[in-house]
C-alpha positions as CSV (number, residue, x, y, z in Angstrom):
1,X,-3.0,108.9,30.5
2,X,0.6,108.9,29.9
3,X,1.6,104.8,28.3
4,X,5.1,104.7,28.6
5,X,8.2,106.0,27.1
6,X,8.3,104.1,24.0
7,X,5.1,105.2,22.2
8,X,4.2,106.3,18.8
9,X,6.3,109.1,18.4
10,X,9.4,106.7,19.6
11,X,8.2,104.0,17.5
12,X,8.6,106.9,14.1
13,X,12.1,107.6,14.9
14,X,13.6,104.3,15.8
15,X,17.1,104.4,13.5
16,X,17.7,101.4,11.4
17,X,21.4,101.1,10.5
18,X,22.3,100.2,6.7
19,X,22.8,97.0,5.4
20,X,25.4,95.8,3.8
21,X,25.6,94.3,0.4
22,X,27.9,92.2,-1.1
23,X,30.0,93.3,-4.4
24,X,31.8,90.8,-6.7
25,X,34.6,90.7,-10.0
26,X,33.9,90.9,-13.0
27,X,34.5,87.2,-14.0
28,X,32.0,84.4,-14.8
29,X,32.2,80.8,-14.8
30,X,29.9,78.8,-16.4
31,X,28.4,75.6,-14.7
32,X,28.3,73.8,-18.3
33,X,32.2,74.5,-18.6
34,X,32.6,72.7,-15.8
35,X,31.1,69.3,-17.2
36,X,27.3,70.4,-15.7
37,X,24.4,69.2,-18.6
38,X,21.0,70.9,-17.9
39,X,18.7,67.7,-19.6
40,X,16.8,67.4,-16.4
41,X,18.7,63.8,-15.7
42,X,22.6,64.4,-15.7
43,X,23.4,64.7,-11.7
44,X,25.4,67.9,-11.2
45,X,26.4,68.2,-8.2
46,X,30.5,67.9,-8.8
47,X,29.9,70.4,-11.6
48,X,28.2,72.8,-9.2
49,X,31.3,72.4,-6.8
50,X,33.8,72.5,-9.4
51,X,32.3,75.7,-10.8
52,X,32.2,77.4,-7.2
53,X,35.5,76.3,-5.9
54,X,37.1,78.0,-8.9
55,X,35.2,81.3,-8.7
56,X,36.1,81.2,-5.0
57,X,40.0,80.5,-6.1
58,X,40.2,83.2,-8.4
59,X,38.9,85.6,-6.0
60,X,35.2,85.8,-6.4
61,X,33.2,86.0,-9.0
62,X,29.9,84.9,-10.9
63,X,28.5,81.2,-11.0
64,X,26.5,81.1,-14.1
65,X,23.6,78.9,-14.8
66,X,22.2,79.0,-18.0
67,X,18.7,78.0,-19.3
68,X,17.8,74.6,-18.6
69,X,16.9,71.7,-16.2
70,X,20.0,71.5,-14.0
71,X,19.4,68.0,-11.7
72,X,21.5,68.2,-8.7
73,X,22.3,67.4,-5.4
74,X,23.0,69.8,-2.0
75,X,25.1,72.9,-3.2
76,X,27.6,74.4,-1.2
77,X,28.5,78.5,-1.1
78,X,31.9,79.7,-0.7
79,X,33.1,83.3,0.1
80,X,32.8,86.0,-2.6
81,X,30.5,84.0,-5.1
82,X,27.7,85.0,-6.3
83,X,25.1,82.3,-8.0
84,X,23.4,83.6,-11.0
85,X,20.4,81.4,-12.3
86,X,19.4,82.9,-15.6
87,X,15.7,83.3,-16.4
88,X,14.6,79.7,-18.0
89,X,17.2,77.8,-15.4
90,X,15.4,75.5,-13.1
91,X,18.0,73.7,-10.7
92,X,15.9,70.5,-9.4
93,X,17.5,68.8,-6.4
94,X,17.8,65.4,-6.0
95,X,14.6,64.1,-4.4
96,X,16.7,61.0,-2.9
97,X,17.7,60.7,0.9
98,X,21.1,59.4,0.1
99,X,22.2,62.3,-1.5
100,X,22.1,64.1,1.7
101,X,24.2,63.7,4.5
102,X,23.7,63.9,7.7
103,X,25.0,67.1,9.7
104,X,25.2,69.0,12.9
105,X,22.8,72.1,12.1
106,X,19.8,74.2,13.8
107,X,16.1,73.8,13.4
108,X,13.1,75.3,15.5
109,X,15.7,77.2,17.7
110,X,17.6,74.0,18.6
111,X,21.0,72.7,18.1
112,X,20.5,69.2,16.7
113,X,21.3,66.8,13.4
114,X,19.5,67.0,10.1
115,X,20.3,66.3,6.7
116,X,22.5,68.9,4.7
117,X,20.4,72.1,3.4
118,X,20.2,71.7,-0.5
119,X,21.7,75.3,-1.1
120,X,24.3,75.6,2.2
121,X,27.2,77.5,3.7
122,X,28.7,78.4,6.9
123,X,31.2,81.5,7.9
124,X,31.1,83.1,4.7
125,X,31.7,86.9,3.2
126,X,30.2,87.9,-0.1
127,X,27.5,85.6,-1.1
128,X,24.5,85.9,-3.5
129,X,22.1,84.4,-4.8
130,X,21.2,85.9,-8.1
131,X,19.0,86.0,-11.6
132,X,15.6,85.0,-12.1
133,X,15.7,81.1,-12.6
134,X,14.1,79.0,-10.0
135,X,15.1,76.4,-7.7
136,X,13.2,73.1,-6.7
137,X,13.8,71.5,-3.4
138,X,11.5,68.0,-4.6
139,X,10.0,68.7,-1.3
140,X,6.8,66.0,-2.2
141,X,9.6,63.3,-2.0
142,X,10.4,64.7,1.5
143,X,6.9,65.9,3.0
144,X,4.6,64.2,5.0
145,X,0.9,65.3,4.2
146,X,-1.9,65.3,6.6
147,X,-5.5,63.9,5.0
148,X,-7.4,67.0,6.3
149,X,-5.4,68.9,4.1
150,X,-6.7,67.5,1.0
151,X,-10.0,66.6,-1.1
152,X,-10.9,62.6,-1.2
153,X,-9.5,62.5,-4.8
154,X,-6.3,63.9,-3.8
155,X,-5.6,61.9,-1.1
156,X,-6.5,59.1,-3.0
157,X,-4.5,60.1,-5.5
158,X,-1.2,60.5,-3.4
159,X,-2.0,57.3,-1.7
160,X,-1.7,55.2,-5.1
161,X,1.4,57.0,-5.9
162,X,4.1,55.3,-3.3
163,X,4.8,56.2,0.4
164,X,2.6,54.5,3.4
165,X,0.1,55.3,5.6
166,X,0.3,55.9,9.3
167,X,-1.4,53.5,11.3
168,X,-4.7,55.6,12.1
169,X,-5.1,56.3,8.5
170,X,-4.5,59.9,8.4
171,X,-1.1,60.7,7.0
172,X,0.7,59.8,4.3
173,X,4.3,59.1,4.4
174,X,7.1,59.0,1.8
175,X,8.6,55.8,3.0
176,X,8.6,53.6,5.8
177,X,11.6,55.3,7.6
178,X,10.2,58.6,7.2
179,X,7.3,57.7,9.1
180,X,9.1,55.7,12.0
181,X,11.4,58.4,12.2
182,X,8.6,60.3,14.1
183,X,9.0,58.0,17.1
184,X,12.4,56.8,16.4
185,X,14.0,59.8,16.0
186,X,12.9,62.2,19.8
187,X,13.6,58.8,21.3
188,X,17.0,58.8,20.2
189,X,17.8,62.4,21.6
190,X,16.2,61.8,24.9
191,X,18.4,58.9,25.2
192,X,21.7,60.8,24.4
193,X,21.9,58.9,21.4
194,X,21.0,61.3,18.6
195,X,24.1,61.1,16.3
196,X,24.4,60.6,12.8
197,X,25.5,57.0,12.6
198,X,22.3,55.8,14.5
199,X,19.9,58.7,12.8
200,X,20.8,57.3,9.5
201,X,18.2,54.6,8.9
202,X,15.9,57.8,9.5
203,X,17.5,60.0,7.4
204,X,14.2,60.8,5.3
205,X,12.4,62.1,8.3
206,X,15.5,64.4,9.1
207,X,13.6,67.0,6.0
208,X,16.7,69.8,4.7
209,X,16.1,73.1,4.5
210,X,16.1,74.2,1.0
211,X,18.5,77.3,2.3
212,X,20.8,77.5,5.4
213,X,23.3,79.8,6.1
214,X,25.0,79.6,9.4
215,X,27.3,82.9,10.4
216,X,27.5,84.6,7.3
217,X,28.2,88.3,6.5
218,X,27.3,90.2,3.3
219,X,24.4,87.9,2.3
220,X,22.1,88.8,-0.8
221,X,18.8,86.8,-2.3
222,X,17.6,88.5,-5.4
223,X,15.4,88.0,-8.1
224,X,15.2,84.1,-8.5
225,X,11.7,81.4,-7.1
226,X,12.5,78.7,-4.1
227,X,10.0,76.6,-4.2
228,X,8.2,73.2,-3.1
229,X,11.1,73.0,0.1
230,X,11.4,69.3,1.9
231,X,11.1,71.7,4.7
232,X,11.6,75.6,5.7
233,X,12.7,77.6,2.5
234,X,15.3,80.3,3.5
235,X,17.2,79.8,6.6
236,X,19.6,82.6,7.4
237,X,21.1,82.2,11.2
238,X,23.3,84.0,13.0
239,X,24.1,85.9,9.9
240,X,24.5,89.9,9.4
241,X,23.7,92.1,6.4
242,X,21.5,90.2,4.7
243,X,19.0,92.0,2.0
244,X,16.5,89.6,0.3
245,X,14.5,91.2,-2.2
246,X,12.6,90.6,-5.7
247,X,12.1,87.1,-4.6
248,X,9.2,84.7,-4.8
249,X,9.1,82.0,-2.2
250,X,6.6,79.3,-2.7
251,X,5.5,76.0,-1.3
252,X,2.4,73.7,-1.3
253,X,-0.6,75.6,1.3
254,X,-0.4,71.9,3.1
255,X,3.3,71.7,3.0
256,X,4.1,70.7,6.6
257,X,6.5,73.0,8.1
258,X,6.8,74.8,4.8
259,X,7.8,78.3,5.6
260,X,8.7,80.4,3.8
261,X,11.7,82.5,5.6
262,X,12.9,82.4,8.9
263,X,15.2,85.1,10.0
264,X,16.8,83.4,13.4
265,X,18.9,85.3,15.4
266,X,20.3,87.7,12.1
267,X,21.3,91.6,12.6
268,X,20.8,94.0,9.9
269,X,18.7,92.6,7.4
270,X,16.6,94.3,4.7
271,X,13.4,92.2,3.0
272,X,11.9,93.7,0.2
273,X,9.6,93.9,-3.1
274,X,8.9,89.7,-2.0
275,X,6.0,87.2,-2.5
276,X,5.5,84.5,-1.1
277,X,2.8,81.8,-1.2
278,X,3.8,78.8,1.6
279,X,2.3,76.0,3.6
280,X,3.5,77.7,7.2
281,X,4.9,81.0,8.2
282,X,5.5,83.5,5.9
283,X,8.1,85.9,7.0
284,X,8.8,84.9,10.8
285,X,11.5,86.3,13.2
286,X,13.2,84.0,15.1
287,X,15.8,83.4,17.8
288,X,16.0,79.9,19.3
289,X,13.9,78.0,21.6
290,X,13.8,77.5,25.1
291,X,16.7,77.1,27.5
292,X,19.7,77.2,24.1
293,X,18.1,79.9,22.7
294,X,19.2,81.9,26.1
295,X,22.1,80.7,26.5
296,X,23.1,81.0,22.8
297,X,21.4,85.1,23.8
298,X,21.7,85.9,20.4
299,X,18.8,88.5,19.3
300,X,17.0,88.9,15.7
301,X,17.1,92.5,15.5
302,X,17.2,95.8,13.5
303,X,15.2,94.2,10.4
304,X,13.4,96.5,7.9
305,X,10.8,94.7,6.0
306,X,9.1,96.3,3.1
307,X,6.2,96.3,0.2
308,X,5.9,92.1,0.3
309,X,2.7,90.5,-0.4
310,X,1.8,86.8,1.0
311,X,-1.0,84.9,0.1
312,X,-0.9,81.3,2.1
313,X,0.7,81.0,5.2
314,X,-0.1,80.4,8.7
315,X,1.1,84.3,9.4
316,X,1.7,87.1,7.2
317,X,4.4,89.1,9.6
318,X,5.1,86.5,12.3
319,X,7.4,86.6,15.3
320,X,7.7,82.9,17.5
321,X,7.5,81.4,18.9
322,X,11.2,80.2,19.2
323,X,12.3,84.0,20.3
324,X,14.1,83.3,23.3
325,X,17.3,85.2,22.7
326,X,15.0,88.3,21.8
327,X,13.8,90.0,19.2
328,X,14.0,94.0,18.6
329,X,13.7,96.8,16.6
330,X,11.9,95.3,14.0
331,X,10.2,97.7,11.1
332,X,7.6,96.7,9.5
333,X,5.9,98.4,6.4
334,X,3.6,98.6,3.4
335,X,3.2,95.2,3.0
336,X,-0.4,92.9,1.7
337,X,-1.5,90.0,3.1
338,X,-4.5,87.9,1.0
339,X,-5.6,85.1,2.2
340,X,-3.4,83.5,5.2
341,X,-4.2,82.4,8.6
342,X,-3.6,85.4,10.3
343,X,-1.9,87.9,9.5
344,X,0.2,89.8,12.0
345,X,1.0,87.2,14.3
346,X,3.1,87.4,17.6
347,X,3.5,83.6,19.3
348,X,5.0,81.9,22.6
349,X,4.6,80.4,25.4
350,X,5.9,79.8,29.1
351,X,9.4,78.1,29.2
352,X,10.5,80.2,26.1
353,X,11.7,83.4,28.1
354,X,13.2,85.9,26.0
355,X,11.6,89.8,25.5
356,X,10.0,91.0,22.1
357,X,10.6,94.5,22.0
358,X,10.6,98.0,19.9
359,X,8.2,96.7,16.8
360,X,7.2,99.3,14.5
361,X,4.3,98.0,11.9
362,X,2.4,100.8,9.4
363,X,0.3,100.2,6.3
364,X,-0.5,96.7,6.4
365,X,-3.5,95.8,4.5
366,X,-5.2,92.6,5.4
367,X,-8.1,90.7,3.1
368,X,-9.8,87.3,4.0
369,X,-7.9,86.4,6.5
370,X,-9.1,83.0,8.0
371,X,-8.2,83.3,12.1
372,X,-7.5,86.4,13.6
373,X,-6.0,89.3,11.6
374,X,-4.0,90.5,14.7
375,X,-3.2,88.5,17.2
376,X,-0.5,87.4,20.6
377,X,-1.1,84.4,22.3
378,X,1.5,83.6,24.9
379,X,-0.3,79.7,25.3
380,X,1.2,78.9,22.0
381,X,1.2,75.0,21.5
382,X,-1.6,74.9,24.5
383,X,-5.0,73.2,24.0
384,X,-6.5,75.5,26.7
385,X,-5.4,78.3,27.8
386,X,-8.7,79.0,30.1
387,X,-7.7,76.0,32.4
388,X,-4.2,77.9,33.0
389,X,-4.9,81.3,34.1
390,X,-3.4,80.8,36.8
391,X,0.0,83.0,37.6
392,X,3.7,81.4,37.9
393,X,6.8,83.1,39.5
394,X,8.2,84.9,36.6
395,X,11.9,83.8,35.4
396,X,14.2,83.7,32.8
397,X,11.2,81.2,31.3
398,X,8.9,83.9,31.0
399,X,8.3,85.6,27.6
400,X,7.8,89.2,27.3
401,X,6.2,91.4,24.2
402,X,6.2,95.1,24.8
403,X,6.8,98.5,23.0
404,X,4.9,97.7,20.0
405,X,3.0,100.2,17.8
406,X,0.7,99.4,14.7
407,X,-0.7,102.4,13.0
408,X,-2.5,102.6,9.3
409,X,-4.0,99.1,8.9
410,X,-6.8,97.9,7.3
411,X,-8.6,94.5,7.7
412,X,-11.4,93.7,5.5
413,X,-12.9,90.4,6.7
414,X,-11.2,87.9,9.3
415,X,-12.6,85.3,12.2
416,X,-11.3,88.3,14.9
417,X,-9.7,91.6,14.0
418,X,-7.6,91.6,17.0
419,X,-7.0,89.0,20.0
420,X,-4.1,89.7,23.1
421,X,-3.5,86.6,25.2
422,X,-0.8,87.1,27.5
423,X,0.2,85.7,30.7
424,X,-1.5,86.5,34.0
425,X,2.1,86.9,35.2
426,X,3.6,88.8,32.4
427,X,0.7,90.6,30.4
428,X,1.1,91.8,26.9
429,X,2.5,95.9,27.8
430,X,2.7,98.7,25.7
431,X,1.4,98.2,22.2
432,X,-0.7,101.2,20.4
433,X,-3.2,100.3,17.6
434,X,-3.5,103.8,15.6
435,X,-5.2,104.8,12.6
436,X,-7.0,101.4,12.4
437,X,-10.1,100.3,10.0
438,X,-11.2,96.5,11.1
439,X,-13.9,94.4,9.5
440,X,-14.3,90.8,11.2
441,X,-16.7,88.2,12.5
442,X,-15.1,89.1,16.2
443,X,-13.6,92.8,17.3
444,X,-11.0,93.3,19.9
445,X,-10.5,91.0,22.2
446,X,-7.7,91.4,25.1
447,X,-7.3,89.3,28.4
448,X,-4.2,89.5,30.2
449,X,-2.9,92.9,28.9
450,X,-1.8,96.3,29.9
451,X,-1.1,99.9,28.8
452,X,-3.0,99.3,25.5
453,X,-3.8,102.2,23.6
454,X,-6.6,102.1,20.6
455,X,-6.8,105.6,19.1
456,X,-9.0,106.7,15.5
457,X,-9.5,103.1,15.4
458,X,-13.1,101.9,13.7
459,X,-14.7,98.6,14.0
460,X,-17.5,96.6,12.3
461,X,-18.0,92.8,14.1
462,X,-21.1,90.4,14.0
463,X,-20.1,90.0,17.8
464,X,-22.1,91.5,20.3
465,X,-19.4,93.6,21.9
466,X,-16.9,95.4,19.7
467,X,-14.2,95.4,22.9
468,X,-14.0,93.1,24.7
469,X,-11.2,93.1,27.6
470,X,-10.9,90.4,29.9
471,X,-8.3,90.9,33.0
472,X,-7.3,94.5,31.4
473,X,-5.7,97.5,32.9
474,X,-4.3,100.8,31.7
475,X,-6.6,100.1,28.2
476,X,-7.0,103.8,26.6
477,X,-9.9,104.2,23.7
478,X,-10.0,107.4,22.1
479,X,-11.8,108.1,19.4
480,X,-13.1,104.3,18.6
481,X,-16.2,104.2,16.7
482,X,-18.7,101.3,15.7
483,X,-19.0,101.1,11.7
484,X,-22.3,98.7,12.1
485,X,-24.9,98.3,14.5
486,X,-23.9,96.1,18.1
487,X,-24.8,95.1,21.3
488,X,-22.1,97.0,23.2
489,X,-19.2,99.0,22.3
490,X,-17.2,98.1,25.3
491,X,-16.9,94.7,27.7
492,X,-15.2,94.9,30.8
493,X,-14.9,91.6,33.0
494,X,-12.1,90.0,35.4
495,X,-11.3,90.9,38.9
496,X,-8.1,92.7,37.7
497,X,-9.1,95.3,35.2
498,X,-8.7,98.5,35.9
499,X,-7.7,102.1,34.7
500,X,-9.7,101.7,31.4
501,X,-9.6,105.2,29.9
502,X,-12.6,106.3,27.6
503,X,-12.7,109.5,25.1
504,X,-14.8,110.6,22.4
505,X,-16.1,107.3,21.9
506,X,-18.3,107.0,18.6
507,X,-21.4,104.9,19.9
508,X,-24.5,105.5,17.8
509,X,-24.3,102.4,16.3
510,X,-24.4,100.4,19.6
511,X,-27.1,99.9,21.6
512,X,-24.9,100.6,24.8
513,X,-21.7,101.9,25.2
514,X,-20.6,100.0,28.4
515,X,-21.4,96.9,29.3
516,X,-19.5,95.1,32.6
517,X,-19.2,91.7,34.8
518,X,-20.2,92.7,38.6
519,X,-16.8,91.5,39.7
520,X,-15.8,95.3,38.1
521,X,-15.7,98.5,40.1
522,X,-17.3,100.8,37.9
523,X,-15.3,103.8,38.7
524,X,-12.2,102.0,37.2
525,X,-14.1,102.7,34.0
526,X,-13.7,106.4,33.3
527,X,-14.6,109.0,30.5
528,X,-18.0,106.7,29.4
């Protein structure tokens, strides 16, 4: 049975262009020459400035920070510098709202106003971020934290240290106006009244970024730790050529909306040799949300992501589920995820719109992952999708994923080794699972999908059906074997499946190969 175009052999010769990266003088200016004192109290935030502006005037060059404990407040990038934190430099940032403005910026895929990123700059050429020192967003002075999250002793612990508690007891605030901010705040914006001068008594619920950079070109991130973020870490959007590599990103595993970094609506990026060990998403492709996401139609594509490692974090590789100005021709490779949520996770919903296309993933190793190791759910954000199966007219609202191939994967214990939700309207089409070894509570589960190929993939589940696909048509198994015993090798319900394609199926483990609801004509099933 013939998939489509874009298959395997597509997927291993998709071109990824090079990447630009920056170059810079041979001149160095030292922070401390510029009045900076790194004794962990001296604010030095002019000194940062100072220190730039004159590397920037003198043509580009090398912003030196030397060993020490360099308090500060946000830091702003200019053209052809490159910020060099020595090994034994930690740059703290200011943990106080006030030294923060407010600004016009982007966050989950809208246009809105938050306070300034701590490391920041816009329309820039030639910018690094250097060394291996570390920076420190303060992000516990910023963060709300969610009791569940914690043991008794710890929440009790934060509790006696400041902030307040929300009304129903189960989260804890870092001030009063950080907590009515939460209502305060969406009212404002639905009211047309979300500017800075009546945000401002809410400024500590407006959380920075530790890193934003909005329309750059020529953009490099290597060696140095972010860390402990008031909100998402590293925030490139709409920039080109960026390479982050040799970097560890980090954040509390609770740290609301702590990921780690969010490519939105970049071209040509390379992400390498990185670690990262965060409270959300890991490494998540993004490209704005809902109706300005389209209308900005600006696509993350033509990233190459390589030999990274993450241990917490909602999703290991993620895409969504703000994507609706596209994301394509995305490579994916030799990369370890210990540890996180899921792993490989592709998210939206209806209203996003947008198409997901041309992913390539290979050699992903998976261990202990606590939901599903693979999984697309199109119901993102929906408490059921069961009670909405019904289909919609399909519009410029309607998300698509297609032309996706994951080969050479291993999974070694996970609630579900692989789950496709899509949309009875727009179903999850084209993606090939090759070369596969899965160990998981739950196999393969699909609903709402078609032209899905499994081929040399093994599975070993406690559940009583390996595959299970639900509303399925054009599936292909070939070679799939069971690597413990089970109840059924294949499922088959819903009144739409069809043209599932069998072939040198591996069933001596199960105690039948085929097992189906009445509602499915048998002779739709073929090869078992």
């Amino acid at each position: 049975m013939k998939l489509d175009t874009w298959n395997e052999v597509a997927a291993e010769t998709m071109a990824m262009p090079e990447v630009e990266v920056p170059s810079f003088p041979d001149r160095t200016f030292r922070i401390d020459d510029f009045g900076a004192v790194g004794d962990g109290t001296t604010m030095n935030t002019e000194a940062f400035a100072r220190a730039i502006e004159a590397a920037a005037a003198a043509g580009g060059g090398t912003v030196l920070v030397p060993a020490g404990m360099w308090l500060t407040g946000p830091i702003g990038m200019k053209s052809g510098v490159n910020l060099h934190v020595e090994k034994g430099a930690v740059v703290v940032f200011s943990p106080h709202p006030e030294h923060y403005p407010l600004v016009e910026s982007t966050y989950e895929g809208l246009r809105t106003v938050r306070c300034q990123a701590l490391i920041y700059g816009e329309d820039l050429v030639n910018i690094a971020i250097t060394g291996q020192g570390v920076f420190d967003g303060s992000g516990e002075a910023w963060r709300p934290v969610k009791r569940g999250k914690m043991t008794e002793s710890q929440w009790r612990k934060l509790v006696v240290s400041g902030g307040v508690v929300s009304e129903g007891g189960d989260v804890w605030w870092p001030s009063r106006q950080a907590m009515e901010g939460e209502r305060a705040v969406p009212r404002l914006f639905q009211e047309g009244r979300g500017n800075a001068e009546n945000l401002l008594p809410y400024r500590h619920y407006l959380r920075p970024n530790l890193l934003l950079f909005t329309r750059c070109r020529k953009v490099l991130l290597d060696g140095p730790t972010f860390q402990n973020s008031p909100s998402w870490c590293l925030h490139p959007w709409l920039c080109e050529h960026v390479t982050v590599r040799n970097v560890d990103v980090r954040n509390p595993w609770y740290a609301q909306n702590g990921d780690g970094l969010d490519l939105d609506s970049c071209r040509f990026v390379r992400v390498h040799d990185c670690r990262f060990d965060v409270g959300d998403d890991a490494i998540c492709m993004k490209s704005g949300k809902d109706e300005d996401g389209r209308r900005l139609s600006a696509p993350c594509e033509y990233v190459t992501i390589r030999h990274c490692t993450v241990y917490h974090g909602h999703g290991g590789f993620v895409i969504g589920s703000e994507m609706s100005g596209g994301v394509r021709n995305i490579d994916v490779s030799d990369c370890t995820f210990i540890g996180t949520d899921t792993g490989l996770r592709f998210k939206s919903t209806r209203g996003r719109g947008g198409v997901v296309e041309n992913i390539r993933i290979r050699n992903i190793r998976m261990k202990d992952i606590a939901g599903d190791a693979i999984t697309f759910d199109l119901y993102y954000g929906r408490k059921s999708a069961e009670a909405d199966v019904e289909p919609v007219p399909v519009s410029e609202e309607t998300p698509q994923f297609r032309n996706i191939v994951i080969r050479d994967t291993v999974v070694k214990g996970a609630a579900c080794a692989v789950r496709l939700r899509g949309l009875p309207e727009m179903p999850v089409n084209n993606v090939h699972f090759v070369r596969m070894t899965l160990e998981a509570d739950r196999g393969v589960e699909c609903a709402y999908a078609e032209r899905i190929r499994f081929s040399d993939v093994a599975v070993a589940a406690k559940s009583d059906a390996l595959f299970r696909l639900h509303n399925a048509k054009g599936v292909e198994l070939e070679r799939v074997r069971a690597l413990a015993e089970t109840a059924a090798l294949l499922e088959v319900t819903g009144n739409d499946a069809g043209q599932i394609h069998c072939s040198e199926l591996s069933a001596e483990k199960a105690e039948t190969v085929l097992r189906h609801g009445p509602e499915v004509d048998r002779a739709n099933i073929r090869g078992i």
